[in-house]
DOPAKE-991011 format. One line per 8 residues: number of its first residue (from 1); their letters; for each residue x, y, z of N, C-alpha, C, O, CB. Coordinates in nm, 3 decimals. Glycine has a CB too. Example, Ala and Ser with C-alpha at 12.3 -4.5 7.8 and 13.67 -1.06 7.14 Angstrom:
<rs>
1> as> 1.319,-0.569,0.780,1.230,-0.450,0.780,1.320,-0.330,0.780,1.424,-0.332,0.846,1.131,-0.447,0.905 ~ 1.285,-0.225,0.708,1.367,-0.106,0.714,1.290,0.003,0.787,1.341,0.114,0.804,1.408,-0.060,0.572
</rs>
This chain:
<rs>
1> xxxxxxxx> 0.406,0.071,-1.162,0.351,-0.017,-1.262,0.435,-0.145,-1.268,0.558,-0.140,-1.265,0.345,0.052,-1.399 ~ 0.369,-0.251,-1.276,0.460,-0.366,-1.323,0.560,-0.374,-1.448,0.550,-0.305,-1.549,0.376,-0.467,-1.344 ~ 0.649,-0.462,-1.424,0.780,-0.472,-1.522,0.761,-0.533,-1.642,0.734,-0.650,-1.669,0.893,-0.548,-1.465 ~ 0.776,-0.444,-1.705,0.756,-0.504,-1.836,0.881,-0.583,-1.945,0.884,-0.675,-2.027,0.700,-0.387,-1.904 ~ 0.968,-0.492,-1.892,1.103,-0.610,-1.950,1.192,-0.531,-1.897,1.180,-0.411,-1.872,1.140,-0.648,-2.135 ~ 1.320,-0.628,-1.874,1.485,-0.594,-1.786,1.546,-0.611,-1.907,1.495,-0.675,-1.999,1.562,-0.714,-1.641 ~ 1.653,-0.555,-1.911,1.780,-0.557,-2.015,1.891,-0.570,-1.953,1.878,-0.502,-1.851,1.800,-0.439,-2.099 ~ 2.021,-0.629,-1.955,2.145,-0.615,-1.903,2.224,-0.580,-1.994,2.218,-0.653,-2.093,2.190,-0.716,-1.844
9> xxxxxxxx> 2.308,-0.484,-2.002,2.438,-0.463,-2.044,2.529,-0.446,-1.982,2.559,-0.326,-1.979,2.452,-0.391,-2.104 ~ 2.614,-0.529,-1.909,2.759,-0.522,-1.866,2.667,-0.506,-1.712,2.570,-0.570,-1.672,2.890,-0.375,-1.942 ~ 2.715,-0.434,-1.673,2.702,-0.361,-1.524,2.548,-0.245,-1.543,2.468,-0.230,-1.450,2.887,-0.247,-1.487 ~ 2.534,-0.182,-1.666,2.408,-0.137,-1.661,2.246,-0.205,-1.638,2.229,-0.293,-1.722,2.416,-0.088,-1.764 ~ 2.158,-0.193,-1.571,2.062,-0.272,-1.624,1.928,-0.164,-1.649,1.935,-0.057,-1.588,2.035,-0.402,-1.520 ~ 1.837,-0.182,-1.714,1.742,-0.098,-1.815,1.634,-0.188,-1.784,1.640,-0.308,-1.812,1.785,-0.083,-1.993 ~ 1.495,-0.112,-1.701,1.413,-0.191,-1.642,1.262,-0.080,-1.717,1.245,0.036,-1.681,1.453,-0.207,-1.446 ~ 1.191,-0.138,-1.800,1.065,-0.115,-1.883,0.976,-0.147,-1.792,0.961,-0.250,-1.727,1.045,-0.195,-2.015
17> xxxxxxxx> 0.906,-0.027,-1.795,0.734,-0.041,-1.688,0.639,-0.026,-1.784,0.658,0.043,-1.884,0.689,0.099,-1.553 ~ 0.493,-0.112,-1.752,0.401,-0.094,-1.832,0.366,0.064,-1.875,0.440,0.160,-1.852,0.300,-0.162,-1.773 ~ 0.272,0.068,-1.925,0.262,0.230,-1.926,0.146,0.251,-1.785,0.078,0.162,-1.733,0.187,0.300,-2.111 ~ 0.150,0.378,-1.754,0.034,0.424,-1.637,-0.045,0.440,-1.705,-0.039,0.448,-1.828,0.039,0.541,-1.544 ~ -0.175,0.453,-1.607,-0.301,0.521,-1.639,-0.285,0.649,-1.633,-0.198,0.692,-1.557,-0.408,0.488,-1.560 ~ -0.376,0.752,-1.723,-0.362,0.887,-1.721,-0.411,0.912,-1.545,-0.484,0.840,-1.477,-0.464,0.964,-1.856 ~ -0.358,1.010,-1.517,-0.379,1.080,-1.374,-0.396,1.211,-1.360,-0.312,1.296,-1.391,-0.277,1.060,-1.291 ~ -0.523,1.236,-1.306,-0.579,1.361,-1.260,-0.404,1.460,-1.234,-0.304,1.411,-1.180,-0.699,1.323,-1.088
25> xxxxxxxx> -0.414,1.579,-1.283,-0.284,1.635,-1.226,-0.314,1.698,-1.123,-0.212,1.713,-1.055,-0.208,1.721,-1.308 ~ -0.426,1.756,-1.063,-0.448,1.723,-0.874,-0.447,1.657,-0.773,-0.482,1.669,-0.656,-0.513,1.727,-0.830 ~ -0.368,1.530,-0.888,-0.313,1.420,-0.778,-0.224,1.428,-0.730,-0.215,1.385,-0.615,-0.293,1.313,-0.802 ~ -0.086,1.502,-0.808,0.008,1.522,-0.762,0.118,1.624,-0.696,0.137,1.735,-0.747,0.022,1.485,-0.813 ~ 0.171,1.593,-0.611,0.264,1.673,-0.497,0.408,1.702,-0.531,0.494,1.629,-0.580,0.274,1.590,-0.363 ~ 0.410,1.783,-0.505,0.585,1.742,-0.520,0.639,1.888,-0.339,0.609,2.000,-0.299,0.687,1.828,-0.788 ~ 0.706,1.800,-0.309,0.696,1.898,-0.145,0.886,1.820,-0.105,0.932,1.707,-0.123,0.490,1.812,0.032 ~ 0.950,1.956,-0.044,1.081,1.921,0.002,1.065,1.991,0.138,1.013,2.100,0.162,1.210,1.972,-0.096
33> xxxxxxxx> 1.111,1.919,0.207,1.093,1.940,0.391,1.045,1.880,0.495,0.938,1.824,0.471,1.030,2.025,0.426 ~ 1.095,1.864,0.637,1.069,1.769,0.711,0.943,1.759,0.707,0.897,1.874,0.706,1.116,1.774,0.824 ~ 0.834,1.655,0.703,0.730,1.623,0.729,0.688,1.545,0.832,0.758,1.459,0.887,0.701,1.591,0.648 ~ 0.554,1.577,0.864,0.549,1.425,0.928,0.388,1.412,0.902,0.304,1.496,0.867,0.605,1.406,1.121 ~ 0.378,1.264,0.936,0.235,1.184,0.885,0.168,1.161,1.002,0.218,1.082,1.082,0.251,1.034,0.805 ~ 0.048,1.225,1.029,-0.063,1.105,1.060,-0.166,1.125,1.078,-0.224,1.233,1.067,-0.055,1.033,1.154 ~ -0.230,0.965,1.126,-0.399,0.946,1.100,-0.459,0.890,1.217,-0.420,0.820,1.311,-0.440,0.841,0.973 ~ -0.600,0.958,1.171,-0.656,0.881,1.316,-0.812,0.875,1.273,-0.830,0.879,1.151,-0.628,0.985,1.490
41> xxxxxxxx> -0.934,0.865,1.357,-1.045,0.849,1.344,-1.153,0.897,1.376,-1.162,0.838,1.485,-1.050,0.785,1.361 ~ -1.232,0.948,1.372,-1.359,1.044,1.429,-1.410,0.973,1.506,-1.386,0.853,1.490,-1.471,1.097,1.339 ~ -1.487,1.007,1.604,-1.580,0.923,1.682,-1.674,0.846,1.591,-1.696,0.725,1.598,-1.661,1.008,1.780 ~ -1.728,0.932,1.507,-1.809,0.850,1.351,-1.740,0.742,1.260,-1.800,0.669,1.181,-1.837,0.968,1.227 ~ -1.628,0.742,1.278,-1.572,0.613,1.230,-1.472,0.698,1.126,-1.360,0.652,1.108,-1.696,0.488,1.155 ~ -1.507,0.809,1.066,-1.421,0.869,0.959,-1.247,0.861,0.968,-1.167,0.892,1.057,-1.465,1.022,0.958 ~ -1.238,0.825,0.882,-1.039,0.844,0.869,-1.054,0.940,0.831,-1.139,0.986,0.755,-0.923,0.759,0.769 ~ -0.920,1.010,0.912,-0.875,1.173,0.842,-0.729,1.150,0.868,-0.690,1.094,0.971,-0.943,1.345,0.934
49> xxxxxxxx> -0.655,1.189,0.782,-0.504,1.136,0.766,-0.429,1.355,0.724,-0.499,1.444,0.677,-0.492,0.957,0.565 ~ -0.314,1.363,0.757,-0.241,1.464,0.752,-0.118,1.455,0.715,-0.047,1.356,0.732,-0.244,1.514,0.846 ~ -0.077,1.581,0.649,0.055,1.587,0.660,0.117,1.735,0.665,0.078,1.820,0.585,0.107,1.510,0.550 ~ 0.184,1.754,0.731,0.261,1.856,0.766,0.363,1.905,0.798,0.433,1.837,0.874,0.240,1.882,0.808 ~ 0.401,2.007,0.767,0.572,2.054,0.871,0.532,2.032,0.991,0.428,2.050,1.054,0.644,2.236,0.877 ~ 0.678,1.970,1.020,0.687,1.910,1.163,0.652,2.055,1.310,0.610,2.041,1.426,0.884,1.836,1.170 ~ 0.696,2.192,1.225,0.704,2.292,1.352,0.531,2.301,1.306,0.518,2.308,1.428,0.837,2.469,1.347 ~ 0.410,2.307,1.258,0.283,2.340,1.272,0.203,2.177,1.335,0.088,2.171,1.379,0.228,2.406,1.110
57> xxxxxxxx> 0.283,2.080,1.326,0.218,2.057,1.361,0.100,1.980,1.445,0.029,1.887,1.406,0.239,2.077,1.322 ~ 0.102,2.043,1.564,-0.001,2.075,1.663,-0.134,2.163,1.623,-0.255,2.142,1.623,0.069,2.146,1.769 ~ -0.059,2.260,1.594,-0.185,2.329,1.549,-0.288,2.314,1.410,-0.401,2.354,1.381,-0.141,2.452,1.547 ~ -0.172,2.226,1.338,-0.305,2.217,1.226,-0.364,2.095,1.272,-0.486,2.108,1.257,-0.267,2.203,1.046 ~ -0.331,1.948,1.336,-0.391,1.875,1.360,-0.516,1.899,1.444,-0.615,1.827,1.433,-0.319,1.808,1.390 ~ -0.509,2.014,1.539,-0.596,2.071,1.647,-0.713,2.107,1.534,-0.819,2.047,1.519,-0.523,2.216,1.749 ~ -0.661,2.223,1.458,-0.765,2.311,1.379,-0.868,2.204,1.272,-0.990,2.192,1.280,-0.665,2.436,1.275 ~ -0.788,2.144,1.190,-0.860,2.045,1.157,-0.986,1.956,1.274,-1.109,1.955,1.280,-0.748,1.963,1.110
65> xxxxx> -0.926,1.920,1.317,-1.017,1.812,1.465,-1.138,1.954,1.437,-1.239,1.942,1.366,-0.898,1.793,1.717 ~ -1.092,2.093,1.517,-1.225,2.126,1.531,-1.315,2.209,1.433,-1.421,2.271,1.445,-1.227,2.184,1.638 ~ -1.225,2.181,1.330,-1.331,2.196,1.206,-1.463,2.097,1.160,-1.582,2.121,1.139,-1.245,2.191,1.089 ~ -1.390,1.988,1.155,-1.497,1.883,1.155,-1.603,1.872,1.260,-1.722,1.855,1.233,-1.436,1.764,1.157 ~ -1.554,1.882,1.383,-1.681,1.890,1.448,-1.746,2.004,1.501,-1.857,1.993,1.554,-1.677,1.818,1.538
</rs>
């Protein structure tokens, strides 16, 4: 969110964000471990984007692909 006001005291500084919008709580993740990202495109044009542990993945990027088609 944008800044809504800075404060300085000494060496501290105190930085105010607008408030958020409420958010679906199936929006959010919380995940610890190597990951890795990525995306690509269907022959139909569709984006399909991933993320996964790095040891699966081959195989979930595979399984996905041939789910969709």
């Amino acid at each position: 969110m944008p800044v809504e006001n800075e404060k300085l005291d000494g060496e501290l500084k105190t930085v105010y964000f607008e408030e958020s919008p409420i958010m679906s709580t199936y929006l959010v993740a919380v995940v610890v471990g190597l990951f890795d990202h990525i995306e690509d495109r269907t022959s139909t044009g569709m984006q399909m984007s991933l993320s996964t542990s790095i040891s699966t993945y081959e195989t979930v990027w595979t399984d996905l692909f041939e789910f969709i088609y």
